[in-house]
N, C-alpha and C positions, 0 to 999 in steps of 0.2 A: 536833793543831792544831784550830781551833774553825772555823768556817763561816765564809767570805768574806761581809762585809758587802753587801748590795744595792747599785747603783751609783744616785747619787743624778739625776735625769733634771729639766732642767729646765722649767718649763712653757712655754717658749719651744719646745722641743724636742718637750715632745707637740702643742701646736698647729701642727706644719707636719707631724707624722704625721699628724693627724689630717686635714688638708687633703689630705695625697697617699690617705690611704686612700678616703677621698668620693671623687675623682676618677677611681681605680681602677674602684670600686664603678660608676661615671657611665659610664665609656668601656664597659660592657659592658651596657649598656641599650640597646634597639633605638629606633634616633630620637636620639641623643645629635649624630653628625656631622653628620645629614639631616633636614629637615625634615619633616611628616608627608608632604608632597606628593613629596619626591624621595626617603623611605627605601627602600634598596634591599631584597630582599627576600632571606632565606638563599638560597644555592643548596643544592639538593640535594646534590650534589659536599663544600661545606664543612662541612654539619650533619649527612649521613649518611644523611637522613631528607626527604621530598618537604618541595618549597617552594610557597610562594604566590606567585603573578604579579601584582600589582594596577595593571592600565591606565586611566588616564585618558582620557578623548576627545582626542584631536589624536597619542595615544603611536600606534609602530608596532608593530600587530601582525603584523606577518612577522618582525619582528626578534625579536617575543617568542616565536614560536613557533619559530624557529632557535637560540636559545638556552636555550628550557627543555628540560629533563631530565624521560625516565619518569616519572610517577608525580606530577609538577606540577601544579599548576591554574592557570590564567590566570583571573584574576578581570576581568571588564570593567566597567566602569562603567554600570549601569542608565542608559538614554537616547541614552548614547555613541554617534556614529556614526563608524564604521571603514571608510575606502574600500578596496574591494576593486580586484582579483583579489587574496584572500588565497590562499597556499600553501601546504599541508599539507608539510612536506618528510619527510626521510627520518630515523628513529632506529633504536638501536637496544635490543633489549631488547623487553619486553611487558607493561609499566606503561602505562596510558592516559595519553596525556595532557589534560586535559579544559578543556575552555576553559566558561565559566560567568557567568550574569549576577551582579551586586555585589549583588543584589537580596535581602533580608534575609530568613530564614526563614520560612516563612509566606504572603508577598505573592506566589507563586507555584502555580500545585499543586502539590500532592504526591508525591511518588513513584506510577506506573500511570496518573495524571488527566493527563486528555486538556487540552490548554493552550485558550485559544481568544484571540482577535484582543481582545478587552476588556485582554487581559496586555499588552499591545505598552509601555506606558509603562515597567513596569518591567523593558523587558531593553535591552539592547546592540543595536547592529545595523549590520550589515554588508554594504553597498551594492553590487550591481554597478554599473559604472560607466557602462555603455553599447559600442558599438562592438564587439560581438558579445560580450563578457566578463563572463565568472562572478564574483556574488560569490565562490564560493569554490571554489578547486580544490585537485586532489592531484598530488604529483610523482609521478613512476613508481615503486612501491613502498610510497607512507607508508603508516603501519599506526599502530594504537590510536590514533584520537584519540577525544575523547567528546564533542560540544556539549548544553550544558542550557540551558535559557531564555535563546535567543538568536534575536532575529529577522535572519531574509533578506529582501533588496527590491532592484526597481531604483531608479535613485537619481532617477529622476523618470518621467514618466509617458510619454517622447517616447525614453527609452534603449530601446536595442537588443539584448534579452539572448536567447540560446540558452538555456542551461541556466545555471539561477539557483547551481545546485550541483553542480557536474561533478566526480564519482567514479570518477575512470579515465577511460580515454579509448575512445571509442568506435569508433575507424578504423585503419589501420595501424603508429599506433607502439606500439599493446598489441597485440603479435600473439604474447608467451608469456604464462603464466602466471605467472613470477617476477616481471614491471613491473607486475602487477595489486594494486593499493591493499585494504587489507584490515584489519577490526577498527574499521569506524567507527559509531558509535554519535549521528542525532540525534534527542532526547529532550526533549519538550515543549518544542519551537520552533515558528516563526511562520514558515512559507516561505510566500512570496508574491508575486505580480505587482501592477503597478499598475490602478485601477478604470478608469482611463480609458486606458491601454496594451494591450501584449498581450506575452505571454510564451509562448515554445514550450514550454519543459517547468520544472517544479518543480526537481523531481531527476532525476541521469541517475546510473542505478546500473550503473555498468559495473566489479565491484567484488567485493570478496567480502565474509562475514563481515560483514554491514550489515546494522542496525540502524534504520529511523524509525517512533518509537513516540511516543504520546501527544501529538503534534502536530499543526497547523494549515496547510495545505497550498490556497492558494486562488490565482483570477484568472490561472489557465494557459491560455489562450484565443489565439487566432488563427481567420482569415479566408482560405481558400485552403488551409491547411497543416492535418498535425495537430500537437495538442496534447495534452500529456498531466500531470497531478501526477506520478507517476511514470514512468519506464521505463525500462528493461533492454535491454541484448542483446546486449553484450560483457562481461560478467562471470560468472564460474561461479556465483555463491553461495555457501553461504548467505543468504536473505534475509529480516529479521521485517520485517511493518510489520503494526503491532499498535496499533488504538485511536487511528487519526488519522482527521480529517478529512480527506478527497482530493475536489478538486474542479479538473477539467481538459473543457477541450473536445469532443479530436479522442475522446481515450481517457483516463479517469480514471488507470489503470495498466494499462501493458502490455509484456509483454516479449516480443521479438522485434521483429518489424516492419525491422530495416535489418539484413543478416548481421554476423556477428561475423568480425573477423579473425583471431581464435585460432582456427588448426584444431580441428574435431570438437565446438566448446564449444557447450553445452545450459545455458542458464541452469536449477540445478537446487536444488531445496531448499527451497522458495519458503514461508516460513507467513504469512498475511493472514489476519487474525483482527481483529472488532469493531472493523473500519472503517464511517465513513460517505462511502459513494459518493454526491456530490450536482452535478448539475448548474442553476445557477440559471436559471428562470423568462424571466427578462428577455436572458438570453443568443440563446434563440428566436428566428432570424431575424439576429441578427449574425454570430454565428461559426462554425464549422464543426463539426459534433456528426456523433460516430457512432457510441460503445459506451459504456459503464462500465467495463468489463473484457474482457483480450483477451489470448488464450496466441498467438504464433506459433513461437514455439521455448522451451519451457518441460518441465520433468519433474520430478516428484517434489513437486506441490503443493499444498495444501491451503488452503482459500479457504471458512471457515465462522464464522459469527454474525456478519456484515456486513449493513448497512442499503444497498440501492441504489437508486437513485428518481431519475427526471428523465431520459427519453433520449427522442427522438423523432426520425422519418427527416426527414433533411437529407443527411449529405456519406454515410450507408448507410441501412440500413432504421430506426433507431432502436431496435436491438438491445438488451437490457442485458448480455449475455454473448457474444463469440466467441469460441470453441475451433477453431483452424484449423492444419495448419502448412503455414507457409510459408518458401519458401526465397525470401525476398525480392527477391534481385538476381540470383540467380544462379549464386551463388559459395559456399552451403554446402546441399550438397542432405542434410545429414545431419538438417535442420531435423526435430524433431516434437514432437508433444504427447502427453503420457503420464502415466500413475498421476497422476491427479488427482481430488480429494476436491472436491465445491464441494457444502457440507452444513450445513445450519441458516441460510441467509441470507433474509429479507427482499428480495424487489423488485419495484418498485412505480411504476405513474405513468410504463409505458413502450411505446412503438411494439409488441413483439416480446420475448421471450423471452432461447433461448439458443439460437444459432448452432452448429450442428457440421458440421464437415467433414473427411472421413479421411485425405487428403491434399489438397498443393498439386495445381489443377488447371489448373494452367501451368506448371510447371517441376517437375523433380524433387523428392519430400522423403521423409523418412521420414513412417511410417505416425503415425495418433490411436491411443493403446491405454488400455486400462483405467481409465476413466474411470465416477466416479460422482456423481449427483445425486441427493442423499436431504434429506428433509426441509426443505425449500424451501415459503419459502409465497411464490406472485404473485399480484399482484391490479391490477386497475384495467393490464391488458394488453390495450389496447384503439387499433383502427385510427380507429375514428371521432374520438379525442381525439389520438392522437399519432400519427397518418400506420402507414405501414408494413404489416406484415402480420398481425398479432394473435397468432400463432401462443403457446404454447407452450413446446415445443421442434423445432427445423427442422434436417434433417438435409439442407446443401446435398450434392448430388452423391455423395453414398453415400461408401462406406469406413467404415475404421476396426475396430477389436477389442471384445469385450468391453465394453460399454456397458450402465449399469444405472442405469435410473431407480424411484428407491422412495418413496413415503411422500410424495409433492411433493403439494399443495395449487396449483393453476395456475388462475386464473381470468381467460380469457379469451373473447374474444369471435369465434373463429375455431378453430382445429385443437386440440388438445393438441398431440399431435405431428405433424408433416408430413413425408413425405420429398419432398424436390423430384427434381432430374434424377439416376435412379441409372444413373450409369455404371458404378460400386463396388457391393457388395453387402456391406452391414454383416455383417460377421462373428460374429455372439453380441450380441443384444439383452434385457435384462431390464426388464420394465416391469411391478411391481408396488404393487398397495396404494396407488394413487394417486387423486385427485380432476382431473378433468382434462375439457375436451372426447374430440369423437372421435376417432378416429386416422385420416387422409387421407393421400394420395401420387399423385401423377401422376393419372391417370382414377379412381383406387380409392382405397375406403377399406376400413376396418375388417380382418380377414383377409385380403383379396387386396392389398392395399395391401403387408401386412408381408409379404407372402411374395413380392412384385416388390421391392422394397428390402432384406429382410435374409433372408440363408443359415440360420441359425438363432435363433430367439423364445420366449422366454416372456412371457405377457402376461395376467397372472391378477389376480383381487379390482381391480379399478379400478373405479371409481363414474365413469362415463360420460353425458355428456348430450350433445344434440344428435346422436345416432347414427342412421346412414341405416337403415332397413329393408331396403331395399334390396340391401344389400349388407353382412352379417353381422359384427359382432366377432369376438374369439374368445370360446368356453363358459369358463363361471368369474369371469366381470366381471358387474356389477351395473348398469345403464343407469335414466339417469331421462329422463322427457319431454321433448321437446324444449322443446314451447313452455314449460315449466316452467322450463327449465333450472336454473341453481342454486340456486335461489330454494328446492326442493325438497326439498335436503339436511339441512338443519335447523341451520344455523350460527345462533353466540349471538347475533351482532348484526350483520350482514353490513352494513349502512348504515355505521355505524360502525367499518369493517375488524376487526372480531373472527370470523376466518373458523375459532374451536373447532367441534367437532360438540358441538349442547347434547346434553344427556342425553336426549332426546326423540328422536335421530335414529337412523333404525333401523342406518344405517353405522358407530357410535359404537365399536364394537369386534369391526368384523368384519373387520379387517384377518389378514393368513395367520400373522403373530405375534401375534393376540389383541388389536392396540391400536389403536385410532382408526385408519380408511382415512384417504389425506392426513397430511398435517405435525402430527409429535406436537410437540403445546405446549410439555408438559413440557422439551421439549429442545431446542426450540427458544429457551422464554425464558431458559433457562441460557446457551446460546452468545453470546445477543444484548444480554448484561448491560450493557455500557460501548456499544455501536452505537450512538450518540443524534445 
């Protein structure tokens, strides 16, 4: 039999194929049912693969973040404002979820670049509202969220805010470590108070596994209280904060200061790296000022190639460093401060130095241990411009382990180091290779000084000025003239803060490792690359 003939199709017949095929083709274009403003976005769930969130200004974001899935991004609308108290709620899995401004590649910085307040136009932001409430909080447990180019505020300059961004909670309803919030990431944001307001604290990192890097952190101030850009003191950590601006009152960052109610918890892990600690100018006489940085329950952290500058006595001495532990209230006397690194930072433009203390000397705590200070350069540490006590380093009330200062550059206009009232007797003190004044304590300095405050001392190659006659160093340090004082040294440009030894100074590499006495450069400008 031969081949069945083709069946003949009329063109009535292909023209309504061809109509059903188009439409086919239609219904599976994204935008076909919805318009550009209401198309809904894949979910993860139906494509298999992370979706996009795209919110318009007036949309809600608690809703969108209750309904997105791991691994989602919430896009916000550059400009948009979003009233908070937003709430991080609970998922699960360990996909970020990241929430992000709409803001077009480029018109932001980069990935590592530190954001600053000129960005504010093109991000998102996200308001607290007033009446003691956070723009943004965590439920008991959220984990992974990520924020990128997203500013925080209050929502006007008369609102009433605690903590602009409350990460965990800081009093009795975190008292395990399973409701502790964890995995949160914010990255080149805008936290901030209002210019004519006051705001107690930036962020409250009561939290682990936190992240606030390459952001802008300003107008944390109050009158009577402290304040602070950051602080800690019911979270374990992890904690980075890397390459922000921080600018706060009472304390730029500190952890500790009110006990935690998690039993035994030591906020621990801490890295602070090529921050700029700045207190402004015109604050002077308004708000209540008392450190840059401040451990009272802290271990295991490292605080190197940071800029700090601006502290002067008002609500303390106008310290730029205390290292203290304290057991705040009462109620955790395990409080202490230990293996801490604070190495290659810049500070500058302050009442006092750095504050030590081996224990609370009011209530129970654990001990200060193993702490080092190496390659530090201070300068312009002076009483006559910023109140206080010019020191150094001040070792209030004795205590503490294993304590080593190296390679520090301190240019001040009173002690290098002092020991005030030793009740404690420093256990192990290292103090080499340094540029420094003299060493004082109680009636004494030099030798009899260190051996009424600390049980056992090294204290060798230091380049000394302003040292008593009277009452001797130790042998093996290098002393310059008093009325000389540092002038003597041979720095490149000391007028102009370039406190290098020129090649012409006879100190230049007689340090007990062969390199520059005082703060080697070299590694110091490495650490302090992004600090600006």
């Amino acid at each position: 039999m031969g081949a069945k003939p083709l069946m003949k199709v009329s063109a009535i017949t292909l023209g309504i194929l061809a109509v059903i095929g188009s439409l086919a083709v239609a219904l599976t274009r994204p935008g076909f049912l919805f318009s550009p403003q209401q198309q809904r976005p894949r979910r993860a769930m139906e494509s298999g693969s992370p979706a996009d969130i795209v919110l318009k200004a007036g949309s809600d974001l608690n809703a969108a973040l209750k309904k997105a899935q791991p691994g989602d991004t919430i896009i916000l609308e550059a400009g948009a404002v979003f009233k908070g108290p937003i709430t991080l709620p609970v998922k699960s899995g360990e996909k970020y979820i990241t929430v992000r401004s709409s803001a077009p590649a480029g018109s932001l910085p980069g990935e590592g670049e530190r954001v600053t307040p000129a960005y504010a136009g093109k991000m998102p932001k996200i308001m607290a509202p007033g009446d003691g409430q956070a723009a943004l909080k965590t439920a008991p447990g959220a984990h992974h969220f990520r924020f990128i180019g997203v500013e925080f505020k209050p929502s006007n300059s008369s609102a009433l805010v605690y903590d602009l961004i409350q990460l965990g909670e800081g009093s009795s309803p975190q008292n395990t470590l399973d409701v502790v919030p964890h995995h949160l990431i914010f990255d080149r944001c805008y936290i901030h108070g209002d210019s004519a307001g006051t705001l107690k604290r930036g962020v409250a990192l009561n939290s682990r596994e936190t992240e606030i890097v390459n952001s802008y952190v300003s107008e944390c101030k109050l009158k009577g209280q402290d304040s602070q850009a950051l602080c800690g003191w019911n979270g374990p950590g992890p904690f980075k904060i890397i390459n922000n601006y921080l600018e706060g009152a009472g304390e730029n960052v500190m952890f500790g200061g009110a006990d935690p109610s998690i039993p035994g918890l030591v906020p621990s892990d801490i890295e602070i790296r090529r921050n700029h600690f700045y207190k402004p100018l015109a604050w002077r006489g308004q708000w209540t000022v008392k450190n840059l940085f401040e451990l009272k329950n802290a271990q295991r952290v490292i605080v190197d190639g940071n800029l700090m500058e601006h502290s002067w006595a008002d609500g303390q001495m106008g310290y730029a460093v205390v290292l203290t532990p304290r057991n705040q209230e009462g109620t955790a006397p395990w409080s202490l401060v230990r293996d801490v690194e604070f190495t290659n930072n810049i500070v500058r433009h302050v009442a006092s130095g750095i504050s030590i203390m081996g224990q609370d000397d009011i209530r129970a705590s654990g001990l200060m241990k193993n702490i080092l200070i190496h390659n530090n350069l201070a300068y312009d540490v002076t009483r006559a411009r910023w109140g206080g006590l010019g020191f150094g380093v001040i070792f209030n009330h004795g205590g503490g382990e294993e304590i080593r200062i190296t390679h520090n550059t301190l240019i001040t206009d009173w002690c290098g180091i002092q020991f005030e009232v030793s009740t404690q007797k420093i256990n192990g003190l290292t103090v080499l290779n340094n540029i420094m004044e003299h060493i004082c304590g109680g009636p004494y300095s030099g030798t009899e000084a260190l051996n009424w405050a600390v049980e056992r001392w090294d204290v060798r190659r230091n380049v000394m000025v302003g040292t008593y006659p009277q009452q001797p160093h130790p042998a093996g340090n290098l002393f310059a003239p008093t009325a000389a004082g540092f002038d003597v040294l041979g720095f490149v440009n000391a007028a102009a803060g370039d406190y290098r030894l020129a090649e012409r100074s006879p100190y230049k590499k007689l340090g007990t490792d062969g390199r520059p006495i005082g703060c080697d450069f070299e590694f110091l400008g490495a650490a302090q690359s992004a600090a600006k």
